[in-house]
KOLPAZA-342034 format. One record per residue (C-alpha): x, y, z; residue in one letter; residue number from 1. Coordinates in nm, 3 decimals, decimal comma. Each point is the difference from the previous one (the first is absolute). Example, Ala and Ser with C-alpha at 12.3 -4.5 7.8 and 13.67 -1.06 7.14 Angstrom:
       x       y       z dofi vose
   1,230  -0,450   0,780    a    1
   0,137   0,344  -0,066    s    2
***
This chain:
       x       y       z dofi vose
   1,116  -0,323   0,840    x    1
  -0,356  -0,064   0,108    x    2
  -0,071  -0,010   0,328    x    3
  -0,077  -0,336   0,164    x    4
  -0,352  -0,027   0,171    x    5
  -0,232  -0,283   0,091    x    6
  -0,318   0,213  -0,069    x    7
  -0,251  -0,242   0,053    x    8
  -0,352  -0,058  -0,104    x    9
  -0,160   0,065   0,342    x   10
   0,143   0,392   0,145    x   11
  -0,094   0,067   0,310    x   12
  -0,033   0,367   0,126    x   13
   0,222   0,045   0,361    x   14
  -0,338   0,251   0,075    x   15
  -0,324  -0,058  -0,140    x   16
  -0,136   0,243  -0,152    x   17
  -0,411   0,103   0,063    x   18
  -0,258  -0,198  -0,105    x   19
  -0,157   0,130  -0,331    x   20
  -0,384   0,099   0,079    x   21
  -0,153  -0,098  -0,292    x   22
   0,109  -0,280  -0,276    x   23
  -0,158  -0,032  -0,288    x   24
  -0,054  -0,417  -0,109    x   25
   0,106   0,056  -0,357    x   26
   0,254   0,246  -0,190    x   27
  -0,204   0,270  -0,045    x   28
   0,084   0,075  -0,363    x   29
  -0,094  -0,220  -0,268    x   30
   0,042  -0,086  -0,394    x   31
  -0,107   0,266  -0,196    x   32
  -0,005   0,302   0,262    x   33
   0,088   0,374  -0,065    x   34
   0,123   0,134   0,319    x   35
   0,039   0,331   0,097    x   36
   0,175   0,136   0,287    x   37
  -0,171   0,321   0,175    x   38
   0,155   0,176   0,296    x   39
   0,219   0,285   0,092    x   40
   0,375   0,067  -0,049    x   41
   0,117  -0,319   0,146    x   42
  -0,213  -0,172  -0,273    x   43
   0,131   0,273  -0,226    x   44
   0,370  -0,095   0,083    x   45
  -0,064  -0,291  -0,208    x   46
   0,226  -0,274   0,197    x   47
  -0,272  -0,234   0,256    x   48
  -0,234  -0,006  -0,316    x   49
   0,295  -0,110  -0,295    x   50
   0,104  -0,263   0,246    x   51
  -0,367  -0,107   0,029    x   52
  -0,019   0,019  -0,358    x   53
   0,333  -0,181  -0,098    x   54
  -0,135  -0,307   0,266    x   55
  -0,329  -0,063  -0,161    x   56
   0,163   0,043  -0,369    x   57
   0,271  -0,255   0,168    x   58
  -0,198  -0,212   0,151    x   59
  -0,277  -0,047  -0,330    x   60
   0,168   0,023  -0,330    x   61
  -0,293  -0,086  -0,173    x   62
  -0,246   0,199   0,124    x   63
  -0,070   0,338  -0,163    x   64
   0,063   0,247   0,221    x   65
  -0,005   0,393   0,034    x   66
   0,084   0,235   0,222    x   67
   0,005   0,389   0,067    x   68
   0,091   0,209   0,304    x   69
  -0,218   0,350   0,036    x   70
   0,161   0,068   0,328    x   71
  -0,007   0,374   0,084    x   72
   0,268   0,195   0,222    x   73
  -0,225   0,189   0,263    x   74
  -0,305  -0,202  -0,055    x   75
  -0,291  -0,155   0,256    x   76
  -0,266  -0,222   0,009    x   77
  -0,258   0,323  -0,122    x   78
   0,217   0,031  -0,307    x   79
   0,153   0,319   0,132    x   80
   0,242   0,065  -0,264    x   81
  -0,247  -0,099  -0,260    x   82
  -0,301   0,186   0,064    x   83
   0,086   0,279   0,275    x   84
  -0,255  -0,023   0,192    x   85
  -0,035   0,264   0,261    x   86
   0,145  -0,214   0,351    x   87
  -0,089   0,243   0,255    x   88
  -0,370  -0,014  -0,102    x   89
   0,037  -0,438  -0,071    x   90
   0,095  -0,026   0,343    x   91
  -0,261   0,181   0,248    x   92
  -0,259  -0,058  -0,303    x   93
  -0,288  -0,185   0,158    x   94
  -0,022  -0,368  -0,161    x   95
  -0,234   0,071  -0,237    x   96
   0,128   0,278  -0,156    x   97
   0,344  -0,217   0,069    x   98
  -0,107  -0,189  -0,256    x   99
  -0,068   0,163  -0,279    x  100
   0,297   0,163   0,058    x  101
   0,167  -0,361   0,008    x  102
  -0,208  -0,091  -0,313    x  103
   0,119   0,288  -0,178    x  104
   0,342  -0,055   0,059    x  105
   0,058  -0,349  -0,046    x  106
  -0,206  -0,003  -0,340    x  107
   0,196   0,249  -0,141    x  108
   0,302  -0,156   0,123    x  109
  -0,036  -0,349  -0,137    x  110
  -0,165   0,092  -0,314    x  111
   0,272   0,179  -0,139    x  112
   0,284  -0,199   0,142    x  113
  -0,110  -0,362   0,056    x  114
  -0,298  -0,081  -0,186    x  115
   0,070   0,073  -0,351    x  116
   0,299  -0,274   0,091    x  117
  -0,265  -0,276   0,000    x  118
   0,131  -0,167   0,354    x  119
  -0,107  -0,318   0,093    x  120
   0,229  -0,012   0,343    x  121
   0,052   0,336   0,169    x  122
   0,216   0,053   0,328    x  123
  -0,032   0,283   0,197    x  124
   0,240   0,116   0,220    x  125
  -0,041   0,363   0,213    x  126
   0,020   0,123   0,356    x  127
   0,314   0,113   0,036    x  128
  -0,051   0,354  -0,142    x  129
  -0,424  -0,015   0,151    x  130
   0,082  -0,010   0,339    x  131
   0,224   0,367  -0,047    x  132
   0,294  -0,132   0,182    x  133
  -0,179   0,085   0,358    x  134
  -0,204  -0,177   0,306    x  135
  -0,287  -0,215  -0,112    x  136
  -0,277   0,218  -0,139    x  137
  -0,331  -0,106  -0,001    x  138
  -0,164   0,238  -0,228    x  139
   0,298  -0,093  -0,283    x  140
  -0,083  -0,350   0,066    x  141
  -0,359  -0,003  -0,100    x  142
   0,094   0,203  -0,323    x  143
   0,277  -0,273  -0,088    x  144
  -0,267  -0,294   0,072    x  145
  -0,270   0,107  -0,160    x  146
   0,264   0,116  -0,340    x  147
   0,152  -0,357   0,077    x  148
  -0,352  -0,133  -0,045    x  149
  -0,128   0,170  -0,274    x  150
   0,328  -0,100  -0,211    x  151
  -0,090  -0,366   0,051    x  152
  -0,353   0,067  -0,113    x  153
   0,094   0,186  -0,309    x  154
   0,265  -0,264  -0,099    x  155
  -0,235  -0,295   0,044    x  156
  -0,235   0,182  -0,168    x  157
   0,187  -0,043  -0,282    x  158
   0,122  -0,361   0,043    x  159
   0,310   0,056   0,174    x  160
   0,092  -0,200   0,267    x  161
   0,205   0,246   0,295    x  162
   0,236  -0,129   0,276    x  163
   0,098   0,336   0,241    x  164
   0,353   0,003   0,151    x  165
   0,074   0,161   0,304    x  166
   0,251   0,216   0,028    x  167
   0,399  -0,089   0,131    x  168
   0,111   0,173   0,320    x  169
   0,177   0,327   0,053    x  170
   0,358  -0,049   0,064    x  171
   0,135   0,242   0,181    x  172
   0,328  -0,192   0,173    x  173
  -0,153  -0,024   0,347    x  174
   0,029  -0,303   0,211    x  175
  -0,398   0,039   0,046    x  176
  -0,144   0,058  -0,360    x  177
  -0,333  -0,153   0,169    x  178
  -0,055   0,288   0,254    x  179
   0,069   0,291  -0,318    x  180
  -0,348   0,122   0,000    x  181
   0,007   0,053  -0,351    x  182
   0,018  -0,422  -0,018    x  183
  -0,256  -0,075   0,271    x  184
  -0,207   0,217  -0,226    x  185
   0,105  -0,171  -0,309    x  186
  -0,141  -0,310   0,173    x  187
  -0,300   0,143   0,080    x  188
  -0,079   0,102  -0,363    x  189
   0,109  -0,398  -0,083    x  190
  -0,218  -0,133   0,249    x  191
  -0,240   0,199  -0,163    x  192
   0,081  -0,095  -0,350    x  193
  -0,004  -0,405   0,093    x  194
  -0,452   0,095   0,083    x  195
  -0,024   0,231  -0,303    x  196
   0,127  -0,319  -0,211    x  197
  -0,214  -0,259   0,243    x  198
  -0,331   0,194  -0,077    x  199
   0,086   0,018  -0,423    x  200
   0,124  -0,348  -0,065    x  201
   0,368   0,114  -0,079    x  202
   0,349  -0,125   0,073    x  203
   0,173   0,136   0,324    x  204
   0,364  -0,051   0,022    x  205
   0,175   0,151   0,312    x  206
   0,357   0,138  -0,052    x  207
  -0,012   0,244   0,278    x  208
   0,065  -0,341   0,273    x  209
   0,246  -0,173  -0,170    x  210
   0,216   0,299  -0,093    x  211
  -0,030   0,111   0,358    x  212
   0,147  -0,316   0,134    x  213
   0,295   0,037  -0,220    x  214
   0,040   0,372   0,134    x  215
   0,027  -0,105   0,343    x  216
   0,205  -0,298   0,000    x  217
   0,252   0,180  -0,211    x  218
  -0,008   0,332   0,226    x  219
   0,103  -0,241   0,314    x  220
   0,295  -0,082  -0,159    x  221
   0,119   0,291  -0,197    x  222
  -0,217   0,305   0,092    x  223
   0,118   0,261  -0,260    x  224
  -0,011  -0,220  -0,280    x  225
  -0,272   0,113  -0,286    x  226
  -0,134  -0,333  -0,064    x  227
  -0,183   0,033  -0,305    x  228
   0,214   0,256  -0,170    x  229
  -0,129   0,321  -0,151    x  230
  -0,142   0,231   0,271    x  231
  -0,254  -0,002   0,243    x  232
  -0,305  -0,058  -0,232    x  233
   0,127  -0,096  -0,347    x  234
   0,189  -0,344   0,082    x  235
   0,297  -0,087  -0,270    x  236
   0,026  -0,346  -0,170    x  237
   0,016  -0,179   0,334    x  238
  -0,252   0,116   0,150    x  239
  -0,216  -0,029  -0,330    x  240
   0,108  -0,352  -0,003    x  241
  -0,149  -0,083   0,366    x  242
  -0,329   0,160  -0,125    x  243
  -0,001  -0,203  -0,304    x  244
   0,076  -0,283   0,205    x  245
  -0,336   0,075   0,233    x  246
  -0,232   0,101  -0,325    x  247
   0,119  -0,340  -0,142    x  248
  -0,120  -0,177   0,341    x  249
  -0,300   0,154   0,009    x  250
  -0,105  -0,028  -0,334    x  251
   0,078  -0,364   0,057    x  252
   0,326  -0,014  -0,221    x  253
   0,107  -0,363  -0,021    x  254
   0,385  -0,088   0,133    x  255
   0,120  -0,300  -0,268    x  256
   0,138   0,067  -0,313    x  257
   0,082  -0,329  -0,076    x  258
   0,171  -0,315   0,204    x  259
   0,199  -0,330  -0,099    x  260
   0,091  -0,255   0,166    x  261
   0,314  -0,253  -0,166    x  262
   0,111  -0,347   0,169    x  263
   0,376  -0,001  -0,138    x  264
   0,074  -0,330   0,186    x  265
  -0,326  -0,137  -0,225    x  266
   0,084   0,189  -0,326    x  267
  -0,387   0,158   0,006    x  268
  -0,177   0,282   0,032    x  269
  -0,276   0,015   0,341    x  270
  -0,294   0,220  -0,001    x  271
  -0,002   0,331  -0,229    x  272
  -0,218   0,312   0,074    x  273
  -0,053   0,191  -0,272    x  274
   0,301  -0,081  -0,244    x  275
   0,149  -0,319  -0,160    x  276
   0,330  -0,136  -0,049    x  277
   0,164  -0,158  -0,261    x  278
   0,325  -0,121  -0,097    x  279
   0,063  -0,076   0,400    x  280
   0,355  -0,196   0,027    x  281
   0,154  -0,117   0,355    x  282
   0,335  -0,138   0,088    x  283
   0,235  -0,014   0,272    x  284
   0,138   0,330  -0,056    x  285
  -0,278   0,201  -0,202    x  286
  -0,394   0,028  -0,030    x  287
  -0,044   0,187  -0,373    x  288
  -0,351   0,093  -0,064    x  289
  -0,246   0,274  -0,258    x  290
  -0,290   0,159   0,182    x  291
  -0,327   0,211  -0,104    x  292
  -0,180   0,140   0,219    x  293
  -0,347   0,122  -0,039    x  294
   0,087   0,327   0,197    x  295
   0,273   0,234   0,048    x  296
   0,125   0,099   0,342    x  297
  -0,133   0,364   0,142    x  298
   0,296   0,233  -0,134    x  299
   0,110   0,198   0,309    x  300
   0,137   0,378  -0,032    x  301
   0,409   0,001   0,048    x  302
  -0,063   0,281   0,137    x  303
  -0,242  -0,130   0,264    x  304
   0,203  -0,381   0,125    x  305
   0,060   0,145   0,320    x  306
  -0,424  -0,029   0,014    x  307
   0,068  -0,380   0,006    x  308
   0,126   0,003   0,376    x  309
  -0,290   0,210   0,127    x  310
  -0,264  -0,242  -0,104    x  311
  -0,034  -0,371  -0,118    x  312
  -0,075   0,138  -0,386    x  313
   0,196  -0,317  -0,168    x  314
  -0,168  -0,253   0,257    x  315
  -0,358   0,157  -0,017    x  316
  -0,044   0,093  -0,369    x  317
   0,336  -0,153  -0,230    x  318
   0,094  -0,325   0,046    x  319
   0,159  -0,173  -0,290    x  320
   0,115  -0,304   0,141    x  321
   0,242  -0,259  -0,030    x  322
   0,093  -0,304   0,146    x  323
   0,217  -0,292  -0,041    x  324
   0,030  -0,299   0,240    x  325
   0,303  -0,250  -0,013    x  326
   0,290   0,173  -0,074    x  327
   0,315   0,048   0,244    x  328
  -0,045   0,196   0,292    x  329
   0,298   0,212  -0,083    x  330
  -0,016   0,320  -0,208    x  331
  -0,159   0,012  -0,344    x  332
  -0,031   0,274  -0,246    x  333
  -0,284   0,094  -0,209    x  334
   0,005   0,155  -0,347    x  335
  -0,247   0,103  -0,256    x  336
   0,090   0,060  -0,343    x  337
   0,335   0,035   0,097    x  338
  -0,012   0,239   0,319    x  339
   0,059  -0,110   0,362    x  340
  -0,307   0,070   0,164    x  341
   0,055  -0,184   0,311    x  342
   0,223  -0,104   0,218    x  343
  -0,118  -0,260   0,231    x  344
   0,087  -0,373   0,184    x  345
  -0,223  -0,299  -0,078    x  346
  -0,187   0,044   0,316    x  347
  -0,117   0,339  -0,071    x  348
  -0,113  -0,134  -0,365    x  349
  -0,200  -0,317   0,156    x  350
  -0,202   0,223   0,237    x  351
  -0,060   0,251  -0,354    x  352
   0,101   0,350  -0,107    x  353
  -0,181   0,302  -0,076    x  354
   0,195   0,137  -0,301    x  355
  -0,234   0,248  -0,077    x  356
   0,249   0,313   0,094    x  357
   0,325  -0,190  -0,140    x  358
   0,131   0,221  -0,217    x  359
   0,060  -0,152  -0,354    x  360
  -0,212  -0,028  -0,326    x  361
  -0,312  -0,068   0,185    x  362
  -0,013   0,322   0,232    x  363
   0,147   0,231  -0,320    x  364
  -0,286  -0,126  -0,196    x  365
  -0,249   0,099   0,251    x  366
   0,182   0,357   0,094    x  367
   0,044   0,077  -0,415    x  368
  -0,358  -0,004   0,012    x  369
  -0,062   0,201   0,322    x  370
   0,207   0,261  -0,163    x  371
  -0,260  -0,007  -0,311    x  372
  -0,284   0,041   0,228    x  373
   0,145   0,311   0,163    x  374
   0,097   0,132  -0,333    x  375
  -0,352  -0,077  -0,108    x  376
  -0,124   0,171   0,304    x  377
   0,225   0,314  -0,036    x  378
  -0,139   0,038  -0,364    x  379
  -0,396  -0,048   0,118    x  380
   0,041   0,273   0,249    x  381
   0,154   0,236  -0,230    x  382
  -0,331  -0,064  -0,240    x  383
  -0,229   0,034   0,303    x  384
   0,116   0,303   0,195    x  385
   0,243   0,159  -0,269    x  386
  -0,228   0,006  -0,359    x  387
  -0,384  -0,148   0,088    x  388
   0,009   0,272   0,335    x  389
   0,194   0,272  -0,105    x  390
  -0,155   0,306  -0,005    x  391
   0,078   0,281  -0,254    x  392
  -0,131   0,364   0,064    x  393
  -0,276   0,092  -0,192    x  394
   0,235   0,219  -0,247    x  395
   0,157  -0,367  -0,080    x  396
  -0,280  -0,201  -0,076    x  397
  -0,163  -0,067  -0,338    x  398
  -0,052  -0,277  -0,263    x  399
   0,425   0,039  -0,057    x  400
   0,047  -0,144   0,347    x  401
  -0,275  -0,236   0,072    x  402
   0,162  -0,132  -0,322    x  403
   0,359  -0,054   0,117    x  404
  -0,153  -0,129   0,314    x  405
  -0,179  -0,235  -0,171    x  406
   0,325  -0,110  -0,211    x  407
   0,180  -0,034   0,290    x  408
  -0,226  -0,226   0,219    x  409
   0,001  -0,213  -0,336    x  410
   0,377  -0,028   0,028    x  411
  -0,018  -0,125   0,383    x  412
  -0,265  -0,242  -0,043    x  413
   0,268  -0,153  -0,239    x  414
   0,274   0,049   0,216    x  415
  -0,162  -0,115   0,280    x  416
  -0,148  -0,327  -0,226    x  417
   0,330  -0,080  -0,118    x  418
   0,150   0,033   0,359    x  419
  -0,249  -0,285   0,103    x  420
   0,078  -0,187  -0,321    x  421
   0,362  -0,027   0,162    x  422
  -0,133  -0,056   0,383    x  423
  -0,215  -0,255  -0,163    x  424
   0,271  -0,200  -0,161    x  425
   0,187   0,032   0,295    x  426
  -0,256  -0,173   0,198    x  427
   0,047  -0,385  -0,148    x  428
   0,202  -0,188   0,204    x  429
   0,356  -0,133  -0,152    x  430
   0,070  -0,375  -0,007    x  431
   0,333  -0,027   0,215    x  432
   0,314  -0,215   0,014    x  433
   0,063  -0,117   0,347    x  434
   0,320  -0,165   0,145    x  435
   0,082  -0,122   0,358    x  436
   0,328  -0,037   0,060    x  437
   0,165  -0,215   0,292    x  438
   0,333   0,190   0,157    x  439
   0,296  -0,172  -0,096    x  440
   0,160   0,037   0,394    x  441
***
């Protein structure tokens, strides 16, 4: 049985959340872009960036898209985990020699992870691990600006655009995550961040505020709850799913899918957004219709639905949209392709539904090909960290094993091409059979 609901076009939040600092005017990525995501091991954990990746593949079938993630577990803003640089000596260094420290660092860094990718669109997300889990330091700070910094420069250097991303909040099931002085440091370093990206031109998105908000309106009601799953720092697939949410606002993510409009008392189709429908038929008892849309719905994680009562994610960023004026008030039932996706009364249907989250053929279209994406993901890492990075000892190495490497990054490349063959397909929207059924009693 599925579970009547009016879920209606316009969802209101019983809180509101914090304002977002910074919006950008237009989605952020375009046609054409090779994005990389750079960051620590909450990049690394692969789930915020496949569900940014799975919305702009979504949301633009026909653009041609790529995407990698080069998130490292560990890893700050001076490439730490990349180049090793020696922190005790970054820190009280005086800024001069701060920078060439910085330079150092960060070249290394990005030349041998990001830049032989070819980005066009970059996002960089650190903090969590450069402020060491302590008080607000100022001599850290200064080190993570000026490696903040000189990333931008590098990456525009080389025709990339960058958008930093703040980091989430630590969640440490306290009634008063905002007084953890680990957090009022973590919005220090965002403050920060937001004049690093003022002064070189790039993107800002804030998911330290919005996250926050969540946190404490949630601890007031249940105060031991973990809100975002996972642990304390590394979020699980609803917390991932709130920080995709804030990314997609602040990289200017646009909410409709699609929308139509039918008048079954007139027999006709109203306004369309982005789709068209044919084949429309209206009577008494039934309003039969075939619809493309342009655009598929953003596929959310099953494991990650509890996400959608934390934060307006379906009103904000996936609104497929249907409504129908002139039918009974009483209950109606929607189907496509066969499956009851709805439940609903005529009432609900004239004001307009959001079906983007019904489950049915639409939503298993869109999560087949989320599932692709992390597959494709899983196998990407593996090439990066487990056969381009591994290290042999010297006794190991020789001509033999540079050769099997070589063989075997061949055999990824095609794994990984055929992979986004499939996610590809995937992404072309369906035409589908709708019916609208009138309850008998």
């Amino acid at each position: 049985m599925k579970r009547r609901t009016p879920s209606t076009l316009l969802w209101t939040v019983a809180l509101s959340l914090a304002t977002f600092a910074a919006r950008a005017a237009d989605y952020q990525i375009h046609d054409g872009d090779r994005v990389v995501f750079l960051g620590d091991s909450i990049t690394e954990q692969k789930l915020y960036t496949t569900y940014l990746e799975a919305y702009a593949l979504t949301r633009n079938p026909t653009w041609k898209l790529t995407f990698r993630n080069v998130g490292w577990g560990g890893d700050t803003a001076w490439l730490r985990q990349r180049a090793h640089p020696d922190e005790g000596r970054l820190f009280a260094a005086a800024p001069d020699a701060q920078q060439k420290m910085v330079d150092d660092a960060v070249g290394r860094g990005l030349d041998r992870d990001v830049l032989p990718l070819q980005p066009t669109f970059v996002t960089v997300k650190f903090g969590m691990n450069d402020h060491a889990y302590q008080p607000f330091r100022k001599d850290i700070f200064g080190a993570y600006a000026r490696s903040q910094s000189k990333i931008a420069e590098i990456l525009q250097g080389h025709g990339s655009r960058v958008a930093f991303l703040t980091p989430q909040p630590i969640e440490e099931k306290r009634a008063d995550e905002d007084k953890d002085a680990r957090n009022q440091s973590l919005r220090k370093f965002s403050d920060g961040l937001r004049e690093v990206a003022q002064a070189k031109g790039a993107c800002f998105v804030d998911q330290f505020a919005p996250y926050m908000a969540i946190l404490l309106r949630e601890r007031a009601g249940n105060p031991s709850s973990m809100v975002g799953g996972g642990d304390a720092v590394h979020p699980g697939p609803i917390g991932h799913t709130v920080m995709a949410w804030a990314v997609l606002k602040g990289l200017g993510a646009p909410a409709l899918v699609s929308r139509a409009e039918i008048d079954a008392q007139a027999g006709k189709a109203g306004q369309t957004d982005h789709c068209r429908i044919d084949n429309l038929s209206c009577t008494a008892e039934k309003v039969v219709f075939d619809r493309l849309d342009d655009a598929q719905p953003m596929p959310i994680d099953e494991r990650a639905v509890p996400a959608l009562k934390l934060a307006p994610i379906t009103a904000e960023l996936n609104r497929y949209e249907l409504q129908i004026t002139g039918l009974p008030a009483k209950g109606v039932q929607v189907t496509v392709d066969g499956e009851e996706l709805l439940s609903t009364t005529g009432d609900e249907l004239a004001k307009g539904v959001n079906l983007a989250v019904a489950t049915g053929p639409i939503s298993r279209q869109g999560r087949d090909l989320l599932a692709l994406v992390f597959r494709k993901n899983d196998v990407f890492f593996n090439r990066w960290r487990g056969v381009q990075l591994q290290d042999f000892p010297g006794w190991a190495q020789g001509p033999e094993l540079d050769a099997k490497r070589k063989t075997e990054l061949a055999r990824l490349d095609r794994e990984i091409a055929g992979l986004e063959d499939q996610i590809n397909a995937l992404r072309v929207p369906k035409t589908h059979h709708f019916e609208v059924k009138v309850a008998a009693n």
